[in-house]
Each structure stands twice: as C-alpha cells, then as structure tokens.
N, CA, C and O atoms as a printed pandas DataFrame, in Angstrom:
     atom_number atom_name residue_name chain_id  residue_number  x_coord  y_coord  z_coord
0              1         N          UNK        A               1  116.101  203.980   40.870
1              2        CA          UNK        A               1  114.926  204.517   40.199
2              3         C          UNK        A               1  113.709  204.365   41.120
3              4         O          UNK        A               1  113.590  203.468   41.955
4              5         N          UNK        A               2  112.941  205.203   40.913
5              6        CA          UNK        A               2  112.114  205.833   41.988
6              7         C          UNK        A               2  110.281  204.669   41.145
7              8         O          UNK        A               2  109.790  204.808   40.025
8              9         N          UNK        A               3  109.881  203.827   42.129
9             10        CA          UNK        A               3  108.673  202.937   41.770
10            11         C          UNK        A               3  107.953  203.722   40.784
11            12         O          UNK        A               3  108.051  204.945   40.681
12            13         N          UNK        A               4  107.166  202.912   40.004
13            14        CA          UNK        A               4  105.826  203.599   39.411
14            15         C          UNK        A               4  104.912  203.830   39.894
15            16         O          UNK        A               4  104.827  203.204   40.951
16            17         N          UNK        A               5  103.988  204.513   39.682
17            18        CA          UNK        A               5  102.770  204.888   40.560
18            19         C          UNK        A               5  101.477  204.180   39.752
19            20         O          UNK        A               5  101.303  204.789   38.697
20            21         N          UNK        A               6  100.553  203.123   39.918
21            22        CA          UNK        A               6   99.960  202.868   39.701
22            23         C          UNK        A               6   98.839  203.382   39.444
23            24         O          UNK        A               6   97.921  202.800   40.021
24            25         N          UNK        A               7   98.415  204.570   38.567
25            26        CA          UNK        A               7   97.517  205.424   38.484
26            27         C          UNK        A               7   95.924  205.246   38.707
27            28         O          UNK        A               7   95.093  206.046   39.137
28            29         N          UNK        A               8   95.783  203.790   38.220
29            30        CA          UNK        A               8   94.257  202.882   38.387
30            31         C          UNK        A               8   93.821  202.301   40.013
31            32         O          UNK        A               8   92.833  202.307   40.747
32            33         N          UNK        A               9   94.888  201.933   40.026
33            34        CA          UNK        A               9   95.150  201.322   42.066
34            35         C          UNK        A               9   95.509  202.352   43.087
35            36         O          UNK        A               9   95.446  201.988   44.262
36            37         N          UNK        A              10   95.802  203.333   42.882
37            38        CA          UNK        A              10   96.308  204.235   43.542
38            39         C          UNK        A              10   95.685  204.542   44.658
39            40         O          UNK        A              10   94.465  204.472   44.508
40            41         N          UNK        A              11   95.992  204.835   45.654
41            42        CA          UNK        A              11   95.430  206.032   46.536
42            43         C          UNK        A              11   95.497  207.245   46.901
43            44         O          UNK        A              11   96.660  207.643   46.827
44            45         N          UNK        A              12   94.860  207.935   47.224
45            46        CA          UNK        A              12   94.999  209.587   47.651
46            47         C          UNK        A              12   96.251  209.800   47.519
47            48         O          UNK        A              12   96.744  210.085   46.428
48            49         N          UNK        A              13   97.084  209.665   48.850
49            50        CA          UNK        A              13   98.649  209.452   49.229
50            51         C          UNK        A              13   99.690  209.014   48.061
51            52         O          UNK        A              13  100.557  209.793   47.663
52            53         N          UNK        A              14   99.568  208.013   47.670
53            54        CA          UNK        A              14  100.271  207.300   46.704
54            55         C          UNK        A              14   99.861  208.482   45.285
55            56         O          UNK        A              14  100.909  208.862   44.763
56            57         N          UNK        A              15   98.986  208.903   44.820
57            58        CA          UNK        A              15   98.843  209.542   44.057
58            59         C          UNK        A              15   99.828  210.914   43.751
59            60         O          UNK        A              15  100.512  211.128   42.749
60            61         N          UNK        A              16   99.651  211.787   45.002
61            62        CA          UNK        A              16  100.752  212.753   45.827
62            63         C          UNK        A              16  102.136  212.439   45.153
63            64         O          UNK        A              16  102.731  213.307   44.514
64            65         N          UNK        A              17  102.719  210.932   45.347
65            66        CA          UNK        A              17  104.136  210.501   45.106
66            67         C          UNK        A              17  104.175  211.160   43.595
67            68         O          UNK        A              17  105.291  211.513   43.212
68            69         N          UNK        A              18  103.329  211.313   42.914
69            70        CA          UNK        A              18  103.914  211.633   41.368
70            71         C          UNK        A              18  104.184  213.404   41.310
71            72         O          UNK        A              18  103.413  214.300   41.654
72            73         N          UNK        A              19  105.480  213.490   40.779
73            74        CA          UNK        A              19  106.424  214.854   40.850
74            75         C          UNK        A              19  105.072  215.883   40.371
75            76         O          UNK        A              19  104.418  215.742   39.338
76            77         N          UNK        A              20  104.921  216.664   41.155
77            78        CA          UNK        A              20  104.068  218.143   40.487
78            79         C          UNK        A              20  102.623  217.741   40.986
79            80         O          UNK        A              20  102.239  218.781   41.521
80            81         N          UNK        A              21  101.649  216.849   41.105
81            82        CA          UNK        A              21  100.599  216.619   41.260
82            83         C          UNK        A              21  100.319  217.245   42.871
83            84         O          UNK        A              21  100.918  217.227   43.946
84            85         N          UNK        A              22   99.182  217.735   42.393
85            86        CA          UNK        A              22   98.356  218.839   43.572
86            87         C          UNK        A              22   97.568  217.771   44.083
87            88         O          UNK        A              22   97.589  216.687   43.501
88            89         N          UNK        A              23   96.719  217.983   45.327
89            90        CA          UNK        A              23   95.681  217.082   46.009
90            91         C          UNK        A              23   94.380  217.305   45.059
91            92         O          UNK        A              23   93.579  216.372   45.008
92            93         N          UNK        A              24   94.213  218.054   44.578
93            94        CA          UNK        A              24   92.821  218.535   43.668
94            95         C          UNK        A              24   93.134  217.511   42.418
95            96         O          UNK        A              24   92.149  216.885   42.027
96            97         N          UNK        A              25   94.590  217.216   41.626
97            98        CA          UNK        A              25   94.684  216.825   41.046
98            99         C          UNK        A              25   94.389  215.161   40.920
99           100         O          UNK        A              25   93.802  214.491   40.070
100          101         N          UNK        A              26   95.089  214.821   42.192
101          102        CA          UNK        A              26   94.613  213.448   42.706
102          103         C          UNK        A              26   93.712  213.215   42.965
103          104         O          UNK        A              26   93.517  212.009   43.115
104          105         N          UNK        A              27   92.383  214.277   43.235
105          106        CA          UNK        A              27   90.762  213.903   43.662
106          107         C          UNK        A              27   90.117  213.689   42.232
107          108         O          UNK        A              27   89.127  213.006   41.970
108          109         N          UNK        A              28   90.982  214.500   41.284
109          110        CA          UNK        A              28   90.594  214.150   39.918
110          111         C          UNK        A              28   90.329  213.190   38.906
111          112         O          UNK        A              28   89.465  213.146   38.030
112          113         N          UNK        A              29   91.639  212.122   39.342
113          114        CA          UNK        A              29   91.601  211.382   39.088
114          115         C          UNK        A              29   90.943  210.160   40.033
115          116         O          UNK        A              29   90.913  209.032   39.542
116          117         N          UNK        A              30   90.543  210.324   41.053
117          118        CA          UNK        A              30   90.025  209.134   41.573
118          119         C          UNK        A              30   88.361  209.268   41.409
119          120         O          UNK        A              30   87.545  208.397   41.712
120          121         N          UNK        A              31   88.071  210.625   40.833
121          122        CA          UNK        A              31   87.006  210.989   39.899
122          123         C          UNK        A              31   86.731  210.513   38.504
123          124         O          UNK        A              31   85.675  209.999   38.134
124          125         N          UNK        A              32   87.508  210.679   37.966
125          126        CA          UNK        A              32   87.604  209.955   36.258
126          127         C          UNK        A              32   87.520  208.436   36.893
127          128         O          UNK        A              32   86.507  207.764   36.701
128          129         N          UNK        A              33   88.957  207.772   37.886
129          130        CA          UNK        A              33   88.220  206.410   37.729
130          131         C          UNK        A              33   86.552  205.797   38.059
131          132         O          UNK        A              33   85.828  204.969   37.505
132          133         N          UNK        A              34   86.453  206.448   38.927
133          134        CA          UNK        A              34   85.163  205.978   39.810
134          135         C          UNK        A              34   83.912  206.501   38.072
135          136         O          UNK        A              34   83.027  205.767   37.632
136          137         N          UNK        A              35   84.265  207.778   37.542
137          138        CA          UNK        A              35   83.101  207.712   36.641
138          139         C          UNK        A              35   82.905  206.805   35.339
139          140         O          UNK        A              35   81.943  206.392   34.691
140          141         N          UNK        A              36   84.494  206.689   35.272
141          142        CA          UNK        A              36   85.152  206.424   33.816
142          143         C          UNK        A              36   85.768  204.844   33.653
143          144         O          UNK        A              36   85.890  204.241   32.587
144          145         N          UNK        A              37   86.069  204.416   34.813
145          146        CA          UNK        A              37   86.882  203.538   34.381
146          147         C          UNK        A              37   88.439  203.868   34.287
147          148         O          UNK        A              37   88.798  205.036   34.143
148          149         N          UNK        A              38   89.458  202.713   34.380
149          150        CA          UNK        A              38   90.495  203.158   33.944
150          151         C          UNK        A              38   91.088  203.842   33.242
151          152         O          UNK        A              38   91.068  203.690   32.021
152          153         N          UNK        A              39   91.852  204.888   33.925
153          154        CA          UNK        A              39   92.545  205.833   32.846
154          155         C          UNK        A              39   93.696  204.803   32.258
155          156         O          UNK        A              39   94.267  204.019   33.015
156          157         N          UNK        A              40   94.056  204.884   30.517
157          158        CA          UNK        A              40   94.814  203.690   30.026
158          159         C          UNK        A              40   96.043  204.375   29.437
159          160         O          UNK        A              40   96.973  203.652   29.079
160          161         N          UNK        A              41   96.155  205.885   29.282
161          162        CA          UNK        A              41   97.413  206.313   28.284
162          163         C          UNK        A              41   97.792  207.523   28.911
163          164         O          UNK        A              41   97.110  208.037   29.797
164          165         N          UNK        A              42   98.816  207.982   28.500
165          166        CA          UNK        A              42   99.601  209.581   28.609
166          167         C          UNK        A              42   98.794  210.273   28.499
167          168         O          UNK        A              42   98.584  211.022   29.453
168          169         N          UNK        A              43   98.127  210.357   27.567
169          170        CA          UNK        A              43   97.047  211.551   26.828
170          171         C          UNK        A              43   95.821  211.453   27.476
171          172         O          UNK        A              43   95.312  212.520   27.817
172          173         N          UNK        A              44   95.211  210.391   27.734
173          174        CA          UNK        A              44   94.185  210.690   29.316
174          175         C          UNK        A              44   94.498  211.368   30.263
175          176         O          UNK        A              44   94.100  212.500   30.537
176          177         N          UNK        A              45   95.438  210.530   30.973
177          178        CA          UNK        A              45   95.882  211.179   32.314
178          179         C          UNK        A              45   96.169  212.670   32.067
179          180         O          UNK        A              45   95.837  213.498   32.915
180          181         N          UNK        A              46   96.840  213.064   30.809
181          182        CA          UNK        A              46   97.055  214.880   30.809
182          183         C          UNK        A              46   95.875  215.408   30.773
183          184         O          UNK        A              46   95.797  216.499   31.338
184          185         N          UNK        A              47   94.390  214.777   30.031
185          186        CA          UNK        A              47   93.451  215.531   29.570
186          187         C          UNK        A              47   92.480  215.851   31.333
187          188         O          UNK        A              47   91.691  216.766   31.569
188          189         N          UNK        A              48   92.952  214.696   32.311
189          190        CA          UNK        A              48   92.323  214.479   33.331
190          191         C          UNK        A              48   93.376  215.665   34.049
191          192         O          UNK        A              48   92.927  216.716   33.592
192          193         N          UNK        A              49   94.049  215.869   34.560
193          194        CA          UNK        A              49   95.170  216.830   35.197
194          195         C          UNK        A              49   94.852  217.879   34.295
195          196         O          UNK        A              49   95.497  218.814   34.770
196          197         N          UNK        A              50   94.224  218.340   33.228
197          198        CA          UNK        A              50   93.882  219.405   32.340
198          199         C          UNK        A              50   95.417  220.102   31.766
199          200         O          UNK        A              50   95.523  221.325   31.675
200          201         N          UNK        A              51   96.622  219.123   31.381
201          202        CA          UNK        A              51   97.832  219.501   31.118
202          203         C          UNK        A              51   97.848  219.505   29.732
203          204         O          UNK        A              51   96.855  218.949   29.263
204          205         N          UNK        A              52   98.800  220.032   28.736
205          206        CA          UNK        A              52   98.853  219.304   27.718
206          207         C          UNK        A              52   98.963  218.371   27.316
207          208         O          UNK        A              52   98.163  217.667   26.701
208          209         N          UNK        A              53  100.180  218.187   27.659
209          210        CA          UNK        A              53  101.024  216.666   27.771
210          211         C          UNK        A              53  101.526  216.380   28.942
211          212         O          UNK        A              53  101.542  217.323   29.733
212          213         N          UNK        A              54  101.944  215.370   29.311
213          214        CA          UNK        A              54  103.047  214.924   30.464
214          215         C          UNK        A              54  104.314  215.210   30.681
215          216         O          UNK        A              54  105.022  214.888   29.727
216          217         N          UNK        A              55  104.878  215.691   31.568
217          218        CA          UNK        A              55  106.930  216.214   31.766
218          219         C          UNK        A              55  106.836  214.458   31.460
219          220         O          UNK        A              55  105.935  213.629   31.583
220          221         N          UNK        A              56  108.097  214.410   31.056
221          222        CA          UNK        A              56  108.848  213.223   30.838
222          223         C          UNK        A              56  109.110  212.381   31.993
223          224         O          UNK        A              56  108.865  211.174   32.011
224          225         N          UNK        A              57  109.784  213.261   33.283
225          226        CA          UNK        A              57  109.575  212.540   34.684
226          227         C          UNK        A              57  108.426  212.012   35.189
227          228         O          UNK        A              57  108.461  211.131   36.048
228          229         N          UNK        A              58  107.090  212.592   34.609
229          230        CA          UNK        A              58  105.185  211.890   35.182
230          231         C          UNK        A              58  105.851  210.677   34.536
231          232         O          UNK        A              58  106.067  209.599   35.090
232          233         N          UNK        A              59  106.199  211.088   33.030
233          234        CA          UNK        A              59  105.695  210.149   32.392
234          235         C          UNK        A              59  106.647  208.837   32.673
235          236         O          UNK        A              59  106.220  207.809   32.148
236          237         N          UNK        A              60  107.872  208.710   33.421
237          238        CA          UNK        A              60  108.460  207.496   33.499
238          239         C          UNK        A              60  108.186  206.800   35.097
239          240         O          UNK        A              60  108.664  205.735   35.487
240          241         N          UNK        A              61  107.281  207.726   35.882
241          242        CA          UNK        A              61  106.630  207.422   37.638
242          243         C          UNK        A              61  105.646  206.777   37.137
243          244         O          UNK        A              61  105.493  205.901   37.989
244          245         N          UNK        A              62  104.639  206.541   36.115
245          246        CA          UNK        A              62  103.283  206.079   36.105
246          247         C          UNK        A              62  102.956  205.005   35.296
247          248         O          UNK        A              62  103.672  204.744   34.329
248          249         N          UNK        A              63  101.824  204.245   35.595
249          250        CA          UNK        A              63  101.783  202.638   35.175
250          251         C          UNK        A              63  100.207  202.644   34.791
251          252         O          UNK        A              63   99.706  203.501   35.518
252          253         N          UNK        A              64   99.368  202.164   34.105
253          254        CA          UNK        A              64   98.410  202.379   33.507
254          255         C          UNK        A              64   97.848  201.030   33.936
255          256         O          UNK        A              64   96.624  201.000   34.070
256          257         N          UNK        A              65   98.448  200.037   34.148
257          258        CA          UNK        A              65   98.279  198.848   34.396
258          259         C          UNK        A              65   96.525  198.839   35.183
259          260         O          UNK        A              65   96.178  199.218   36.301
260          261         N          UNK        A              66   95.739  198.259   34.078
261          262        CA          UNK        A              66   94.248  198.149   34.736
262          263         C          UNK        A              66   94.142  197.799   36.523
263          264         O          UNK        A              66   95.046  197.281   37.179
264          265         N          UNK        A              67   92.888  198.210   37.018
265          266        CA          UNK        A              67   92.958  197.439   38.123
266          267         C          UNK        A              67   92.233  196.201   38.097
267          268         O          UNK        A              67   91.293  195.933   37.348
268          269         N          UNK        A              68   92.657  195.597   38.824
269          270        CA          UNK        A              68   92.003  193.906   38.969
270          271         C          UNK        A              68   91.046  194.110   39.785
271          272         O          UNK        A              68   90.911  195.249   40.232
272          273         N          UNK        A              69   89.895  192.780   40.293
273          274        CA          UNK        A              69   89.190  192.971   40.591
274          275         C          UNK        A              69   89.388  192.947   42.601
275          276         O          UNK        A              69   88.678  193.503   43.438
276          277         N          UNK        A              70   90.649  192.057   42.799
277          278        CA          UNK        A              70   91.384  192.004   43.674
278          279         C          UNK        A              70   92.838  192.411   43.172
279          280         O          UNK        A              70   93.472  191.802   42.311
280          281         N          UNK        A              71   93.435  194.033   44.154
281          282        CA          UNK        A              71   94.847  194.327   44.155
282          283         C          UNK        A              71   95.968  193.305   44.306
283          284         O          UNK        A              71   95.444  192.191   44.322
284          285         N          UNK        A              72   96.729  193.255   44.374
285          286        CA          UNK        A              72   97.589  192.401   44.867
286          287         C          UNK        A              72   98.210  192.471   46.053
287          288         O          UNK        A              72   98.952  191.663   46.612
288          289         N          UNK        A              73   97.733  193.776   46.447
289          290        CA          UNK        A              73   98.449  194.376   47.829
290          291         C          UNK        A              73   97.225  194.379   48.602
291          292         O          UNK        A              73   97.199  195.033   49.644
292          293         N          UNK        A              74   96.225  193.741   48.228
293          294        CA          UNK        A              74   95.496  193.519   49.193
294          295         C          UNK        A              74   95.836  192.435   50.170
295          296         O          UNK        A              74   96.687  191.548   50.230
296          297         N          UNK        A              75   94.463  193.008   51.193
297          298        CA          UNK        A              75   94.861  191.512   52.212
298          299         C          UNK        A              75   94.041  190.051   52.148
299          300         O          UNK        A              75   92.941  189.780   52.630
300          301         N          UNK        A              76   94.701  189.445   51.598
301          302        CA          UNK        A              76   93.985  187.915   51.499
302          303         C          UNK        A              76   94.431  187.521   49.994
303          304         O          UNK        A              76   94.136  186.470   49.425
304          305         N          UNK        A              77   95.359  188.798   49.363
305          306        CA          UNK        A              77   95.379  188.418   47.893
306          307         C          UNK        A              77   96.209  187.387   47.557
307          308         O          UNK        A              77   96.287  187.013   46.387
C-alpha cells in the first residue's frame, strides 16, 4: 500500500503524489493552508480542489493529520 500524503505538511512535490491532482491543484491547497489553516476532512479538501467529493483512491492516499509546530521530518526534530 502506497504512503499517505500528508495534506497539512505537504509539499509542492509530495502533493503531486496524490492520484489525479494537477500542479494548480496543489498551489491550491498550499493556498487554503497558508490562508486558512489546516484543511481537516474529505469535504474540505474536495471544496478546495473544487470536486464534489473525493474518488475513493484520494480518499485512502490522504492524512489530515494537523501540522505541528515542528514536522517530524524536519532537521533537528
């Protein structure tokens, strides 16, 4: 099984990894976070991607999991 994508931590690149998502789509969301705060559910993230809902495959790649104030994949974490 293919990782989750951390939708809150994400980056540009890493964003890309989720099946169907365009680069416009991923600037989108690193738009909603930066204005909004964490995106937290299914039904955000579709309203942010302007989808209805989520394919079932988004929906088992992606992790909602807040970001911390330090990643864990940072360096020094």
């Amino acid at each position: 099984m293919p990782n989750k994508i951390r939708v809150n931590t994400a980056n540009p690149l890493e964003l890309l990894e989720i099946p169907g998502l365009s680069r416009e789509q991923a600037e989108a969301i690193l738009r909603f976070r930066a204005e909004h705060g964490p995106i937290v559910s299914e039904s955000e993230l579709s309203r942010v991607l302007g989808w209805r809902a989520l394919d079932a495959v988004i929906a088992e790649r992606v992790d909602f999991t807040p970001a911390e104030s330090t990643a864990p994949e940072a360096p020094g974490a």
